[in-house]
N, C-alpha and C positions, 0 to 999 in steps of 0.2 A: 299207263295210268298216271305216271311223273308228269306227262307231260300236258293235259289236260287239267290236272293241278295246279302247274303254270300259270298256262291261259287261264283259269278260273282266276288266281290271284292277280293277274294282270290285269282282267276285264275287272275285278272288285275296287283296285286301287284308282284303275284309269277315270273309269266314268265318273264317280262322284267328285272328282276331282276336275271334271270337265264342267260340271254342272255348276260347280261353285265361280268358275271362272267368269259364266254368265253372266249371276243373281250379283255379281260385284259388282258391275256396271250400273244396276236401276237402284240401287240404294240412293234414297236421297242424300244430299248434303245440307247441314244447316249451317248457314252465313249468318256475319252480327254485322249490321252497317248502319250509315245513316243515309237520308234519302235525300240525293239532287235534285230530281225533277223528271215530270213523266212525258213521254214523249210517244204520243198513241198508245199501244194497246201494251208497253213496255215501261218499267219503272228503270230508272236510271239510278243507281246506290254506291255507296264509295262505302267499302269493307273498311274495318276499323286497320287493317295491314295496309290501306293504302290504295288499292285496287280499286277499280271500278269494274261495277258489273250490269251488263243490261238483263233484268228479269222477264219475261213474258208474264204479265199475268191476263191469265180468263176469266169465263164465267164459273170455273169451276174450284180457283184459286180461294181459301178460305182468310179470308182477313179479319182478325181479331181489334179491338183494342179501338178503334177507329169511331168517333161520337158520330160527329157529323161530317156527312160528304167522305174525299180520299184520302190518303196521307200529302202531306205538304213538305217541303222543303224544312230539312232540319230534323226530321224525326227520324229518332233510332229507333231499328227495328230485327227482329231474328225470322229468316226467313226459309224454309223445307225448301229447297232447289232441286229439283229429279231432273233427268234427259230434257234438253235443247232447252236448256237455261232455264226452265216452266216453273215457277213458280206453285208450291202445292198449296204454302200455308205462308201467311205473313202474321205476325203479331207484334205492335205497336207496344212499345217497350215503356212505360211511363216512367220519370223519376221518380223516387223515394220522397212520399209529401212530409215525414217525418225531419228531414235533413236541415229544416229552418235552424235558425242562431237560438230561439227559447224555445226553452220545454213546453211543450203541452197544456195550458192552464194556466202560464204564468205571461204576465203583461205588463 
């Protein structure tokens, strides 16, 4: 009976503990950069640490933020990154239009 126990506690601790080891890999990661320049079907971005990174994006990548046409050279942006660099969600970062030298109203 002790030793079916065991195994019961072993099988309890093992596997859910295997399962997590998986779901840790497809967790997106989100990056902040700003963007080089694109090069096919890939965004080229230089992370604010300095790094370059080549993004895949598709038809299925969601890009926010964007007026007219793609992002251009010079725009910062926060990007969802999942397995093989994929691109899930880009969103175009605007400055703060508040940040002018005068207040609001005054001229």
């Amino acid at each position: 009976m002790a030793l079916f126990l065991a195994l019961y506690l072993v099988f309890v601790s093992v596997i859910p503990a295997a399962a997590l080891e998986g779901s840790a890999s497809t967790a997106p990661a989100a990056i902040k950069a700003d963007v080089m320049y694109w090069e096919g079907n890939e965004l080229i971005v230089k992370e604010f640490s300095g790094h370059e990174m080549r993004l895949v994006v598709t038809p299925d990548t969601k890009i926010e933020g964007v007026v007219a046409g793609r992002l251009k050279t010079g725009d910062k942006i926060v990007a969802q990154v999942g397995e093989d660099r994929r691109a899930l969600s880009i969103v175009l970062q605007v400055p703060d239009a508040g940040s002018s030298g005068s207040p609001a109203g005054v001229r």
